[in-house]
C-alpha positions in Angstrom: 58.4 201.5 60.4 62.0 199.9 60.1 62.5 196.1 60.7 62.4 195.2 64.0 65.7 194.0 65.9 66.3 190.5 66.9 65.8 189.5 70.7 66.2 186.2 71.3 64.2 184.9 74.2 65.7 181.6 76.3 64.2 181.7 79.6 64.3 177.9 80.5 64.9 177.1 83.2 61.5 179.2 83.6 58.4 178.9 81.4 57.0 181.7 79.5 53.7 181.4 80.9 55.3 181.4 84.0 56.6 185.5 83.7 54.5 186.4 81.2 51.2 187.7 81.2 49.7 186.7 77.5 49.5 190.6 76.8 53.2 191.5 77.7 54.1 188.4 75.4 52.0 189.4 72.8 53.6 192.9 72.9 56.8 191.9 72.9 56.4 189.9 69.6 55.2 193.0 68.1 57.8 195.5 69.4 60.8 193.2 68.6 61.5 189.8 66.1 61.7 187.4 68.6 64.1 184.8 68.3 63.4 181.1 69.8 60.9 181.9 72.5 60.1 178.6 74.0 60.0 177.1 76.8 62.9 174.4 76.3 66.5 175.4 75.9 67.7 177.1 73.0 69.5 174.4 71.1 73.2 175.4 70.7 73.0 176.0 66.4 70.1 178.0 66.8 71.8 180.2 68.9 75.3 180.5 66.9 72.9 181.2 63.9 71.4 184.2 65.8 73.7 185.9 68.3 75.4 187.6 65.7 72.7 189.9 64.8 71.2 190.1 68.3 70.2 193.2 70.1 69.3 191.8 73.4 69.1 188.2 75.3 66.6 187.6 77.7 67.6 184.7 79.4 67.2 182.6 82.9 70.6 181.9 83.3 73.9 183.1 81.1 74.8 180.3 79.6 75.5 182.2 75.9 79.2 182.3 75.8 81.5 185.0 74.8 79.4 188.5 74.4 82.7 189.4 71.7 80.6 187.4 69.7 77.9 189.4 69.8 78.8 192.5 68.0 75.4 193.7 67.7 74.2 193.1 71.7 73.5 196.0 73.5 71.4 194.8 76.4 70.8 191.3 78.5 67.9 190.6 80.7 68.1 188.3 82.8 64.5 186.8 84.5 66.1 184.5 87.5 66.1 187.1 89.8 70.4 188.0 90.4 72.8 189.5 87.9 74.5 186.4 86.4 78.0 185.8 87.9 81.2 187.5 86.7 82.6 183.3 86.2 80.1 183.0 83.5 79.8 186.4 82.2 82.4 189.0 80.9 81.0 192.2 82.7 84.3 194.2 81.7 83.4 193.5 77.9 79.8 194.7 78.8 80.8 197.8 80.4 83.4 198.6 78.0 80.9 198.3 75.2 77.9 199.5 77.1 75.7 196.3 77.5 73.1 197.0 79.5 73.2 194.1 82.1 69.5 194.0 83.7 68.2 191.9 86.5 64.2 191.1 87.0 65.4 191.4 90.9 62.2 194.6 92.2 60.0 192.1 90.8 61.0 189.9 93.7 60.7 192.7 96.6 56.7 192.9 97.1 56.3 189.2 97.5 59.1 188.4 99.7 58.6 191.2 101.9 54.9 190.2 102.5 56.4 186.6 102.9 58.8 187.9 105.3 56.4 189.6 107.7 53.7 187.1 107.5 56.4 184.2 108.5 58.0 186.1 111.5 54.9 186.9 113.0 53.8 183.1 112.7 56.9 182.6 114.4 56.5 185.2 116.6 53.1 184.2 117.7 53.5 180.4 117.4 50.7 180.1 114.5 52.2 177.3 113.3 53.1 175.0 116.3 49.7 176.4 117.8 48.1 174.9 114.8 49.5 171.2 114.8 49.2 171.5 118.6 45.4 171.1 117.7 45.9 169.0 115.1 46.9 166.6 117.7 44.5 167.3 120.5 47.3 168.5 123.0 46.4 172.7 122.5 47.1 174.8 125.2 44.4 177.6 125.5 45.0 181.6 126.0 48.2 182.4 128.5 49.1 178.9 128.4 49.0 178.5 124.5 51.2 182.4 124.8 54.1 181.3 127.2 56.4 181.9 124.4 54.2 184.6 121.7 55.2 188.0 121.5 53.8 190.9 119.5 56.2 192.8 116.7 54.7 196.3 118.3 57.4 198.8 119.6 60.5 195.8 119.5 63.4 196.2 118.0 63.8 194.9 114.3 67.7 193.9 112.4 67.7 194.2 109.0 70.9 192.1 107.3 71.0 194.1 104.6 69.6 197.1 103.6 68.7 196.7 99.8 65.5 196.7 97.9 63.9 193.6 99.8 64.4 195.9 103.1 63.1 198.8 101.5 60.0 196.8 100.7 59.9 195.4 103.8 60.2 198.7 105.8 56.7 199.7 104.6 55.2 197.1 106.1 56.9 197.4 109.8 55.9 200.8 110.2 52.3 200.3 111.3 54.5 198.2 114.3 56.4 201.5 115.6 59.5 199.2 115.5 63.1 200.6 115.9 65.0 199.5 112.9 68.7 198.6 113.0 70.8 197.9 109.8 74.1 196.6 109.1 75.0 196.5 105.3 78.5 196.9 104.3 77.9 197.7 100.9 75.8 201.1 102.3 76.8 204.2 104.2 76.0 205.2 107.3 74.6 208.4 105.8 72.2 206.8 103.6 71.1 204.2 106.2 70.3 207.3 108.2 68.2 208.8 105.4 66.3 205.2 105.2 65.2 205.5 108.9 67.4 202.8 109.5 70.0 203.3 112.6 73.2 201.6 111.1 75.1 199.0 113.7 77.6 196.5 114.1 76.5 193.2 113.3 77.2 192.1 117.1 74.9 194.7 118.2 72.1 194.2 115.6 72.1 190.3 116.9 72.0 191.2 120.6 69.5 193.6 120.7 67.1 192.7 117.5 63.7 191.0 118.9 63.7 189.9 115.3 65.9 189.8 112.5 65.8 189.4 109.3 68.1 188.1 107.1 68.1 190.3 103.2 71.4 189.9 102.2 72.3 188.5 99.1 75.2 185.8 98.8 78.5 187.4 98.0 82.6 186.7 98.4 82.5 188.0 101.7 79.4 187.1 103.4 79.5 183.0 103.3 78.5 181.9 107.1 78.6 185.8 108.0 75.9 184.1 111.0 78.4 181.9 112.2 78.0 180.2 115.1 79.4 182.1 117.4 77.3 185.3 116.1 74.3 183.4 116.3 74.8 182.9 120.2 74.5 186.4 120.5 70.8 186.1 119.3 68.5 186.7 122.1 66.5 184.1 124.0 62.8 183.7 122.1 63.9 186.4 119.4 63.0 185.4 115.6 65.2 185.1 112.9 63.6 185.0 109.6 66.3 183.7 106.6 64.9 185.2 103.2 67.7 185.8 100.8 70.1 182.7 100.4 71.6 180.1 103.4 75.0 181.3 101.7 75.1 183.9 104.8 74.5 181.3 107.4 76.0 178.7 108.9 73.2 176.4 108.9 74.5 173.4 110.8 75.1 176.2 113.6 71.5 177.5 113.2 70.0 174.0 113.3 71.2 173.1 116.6 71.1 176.0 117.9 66.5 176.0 117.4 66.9 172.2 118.8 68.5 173.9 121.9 65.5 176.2 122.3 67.4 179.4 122.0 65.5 181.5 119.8 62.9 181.2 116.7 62.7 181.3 113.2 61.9 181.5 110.1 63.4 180.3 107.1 62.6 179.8 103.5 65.6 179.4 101.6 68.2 176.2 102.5 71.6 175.4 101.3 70.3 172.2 99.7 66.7 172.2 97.7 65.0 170.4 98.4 66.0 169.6 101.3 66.9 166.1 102.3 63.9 164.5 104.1 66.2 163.3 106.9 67.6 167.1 107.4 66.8 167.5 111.1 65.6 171.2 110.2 62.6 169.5 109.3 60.8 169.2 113.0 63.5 171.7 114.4 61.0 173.3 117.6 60.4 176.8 116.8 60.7 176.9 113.3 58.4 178.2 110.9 59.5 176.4 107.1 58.6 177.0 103.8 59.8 175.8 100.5 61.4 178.7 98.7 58.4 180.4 98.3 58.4 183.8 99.2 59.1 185.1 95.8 57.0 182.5 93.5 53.3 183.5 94.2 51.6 182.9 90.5 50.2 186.1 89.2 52.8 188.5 90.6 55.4 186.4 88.8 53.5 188.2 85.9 55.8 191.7 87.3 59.2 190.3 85.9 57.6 189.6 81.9 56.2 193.5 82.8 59.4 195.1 83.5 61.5 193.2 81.3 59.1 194.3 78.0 58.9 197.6 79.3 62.8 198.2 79.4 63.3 196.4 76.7 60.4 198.7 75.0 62.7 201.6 76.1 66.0 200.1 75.0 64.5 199.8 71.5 63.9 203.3 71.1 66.9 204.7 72.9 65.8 205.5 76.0 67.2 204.1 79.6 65.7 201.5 81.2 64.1 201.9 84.6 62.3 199.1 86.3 65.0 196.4 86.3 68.6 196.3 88.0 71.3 197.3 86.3 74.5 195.8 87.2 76.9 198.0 89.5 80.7 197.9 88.8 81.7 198.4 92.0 79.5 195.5 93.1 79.0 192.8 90.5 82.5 191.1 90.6 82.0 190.7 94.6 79.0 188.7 93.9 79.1 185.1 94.8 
């Protein structure tokens, strides 16, 4: 067997334990020489010492400089969840030399698709407010306590984006015989169509969506897409659920907009974490809140160490990867 090729492992700011099962790590040690692998930051010297003769960098965030350093690099993985941005990392270098650029991203899909449904039927059905209604002895029982519930069966359902969280998600709606509408810019129409997803304008997918949901990931175009003036087009009592970044919303808008009792949501990503404690989204009426947590449950975590040994397993001996996402040219540069 010839020697193995260096991989050096910087993860922080996740923790090993954190994305890998003990098994995956173990295997990886064995199918590669595995360089650093802690959880702290790799300290600047180590890393000028190493890059020259690394194969691969599995890292949390680029932060590794110039890859024309790195004559020997022929893949990164990245375990953060988004292809690092083209202001930190030279994708023309890495597609001119064929660096595989790989984001940990379908590890993500499962959990925030569950996450997704399970928060806008809370909303949808008033769990939570129901819940601290108790809490505080003022519960309203049966058709009073369902003044403002409704049920996700046979309504009409947006998706913001049409990628692999929507394609987890759509699984999960079809037990609800919902129609599904999509806008996605970065789609066709065509292949929209072959999803089961009827494509629309944005307009249209806010007006006539009984709940929404909001996949899109942040890019050049798409800061405050839900303005406020699109967000007034959001029926009364609908639900919109915000699970891929506040990037695409105006969240100033959306705040005032759930004090005025318009609609419902639910929302687990904000444009500051954590959020301030005197942010008045915090006891907005109708909103169902968690802390970024859709895509963080503990053992699935495990899913991004899984597919990032496995490709990396492939990579060694010459074969294409084909759990993670690799970066698109025509895509990455319009990435935020």
């Amino acid at each position: 067997m010839g020697e193995k090729k260096k991989v050096i492992l910087d993860i922080a700011f996740r923790r090993l334990d954190e994305v890998f099962h003990p098994d995956d790590l173990q295997h990886l040690h064995e199918i590669a020489d595995v360089v650093w692998g802690r959880d702290e930051p790799m300290p600047e010297a180590e890393f000028e010492a190493a890059k020259g003769d690394a194969f691969a960098i599995v890292t949390g965030r680029w932060r590794h400089g110039d890859v024309a350093e790195m004559p020997k690099l022929r893949a990164i993985l990245e375990m953060a969840g988004r292809h690092p941005s083209s202001e930190v990392l030279d994708y023309r270098a890495c597609f001119a030399r064929n660096i595989r650029v790989l984001s940990v991203a379908p590890a993500f899909g499962p959990m925030v698709a569950e996450a997704a449904l399970a928060m806008a039927l809370a909303a949808a059905r008033d769990v939570v407010s129901g819940s601290a209604a108790f809490q505080t002895g003022t519960e309203q029982y049966q058709h009073r306590g369902n003044e403002r519930s409704f049920t996700l069966y046979d309504e009409t359902v947006g998706l913001i984006g049409c990628g692999s969280l929507a394609r987890n998600l759509m699984p999960l709606l079809a037990p609800f015989r919902c129609k599904l509408l999509g806008f996605d810019p970065w789609i066709s129409d065509r292949y929209l169509t072959r999803m089961g997803v009827q494509p629309a304008a944005i307009e249209a997918l806010l007006e006539q969506s009984r709940v929404i949901f909001v996949l899109a990931i942040p890019s050049r175009e798409n800061r405050a897409l839900l303005d406020r003036s699109r967000l007034e087009l959001i029926r009364p009592n609908a639900v919109l659920a915000l699970m891929s970044r506040a990037h695409v919303v105006d969240f100033d808008a959306l705040t005032e907009l759930l004090y005025a009792g318009r609609f419902k949501a639910a929302i687990d990503v904000f444009p500051q974490e954590p959020v301030p404690a005197d942010h008045p989204i915090r006891h907005a009426p109708g909103a169902v809140l968690a802390a970024h947590r859709a895509g963080t449950v503990r053992e699935d975590m495990w899913e991004l160490g899984r597919i990032a040994v496995n490709d990396l397993e492939a990579l060694l001996q010459g074969l294409p990867p084909r759990e993670m996402q690799p970066a698109d040219p025509d895509i990455v540069f319009r990435l935020r």
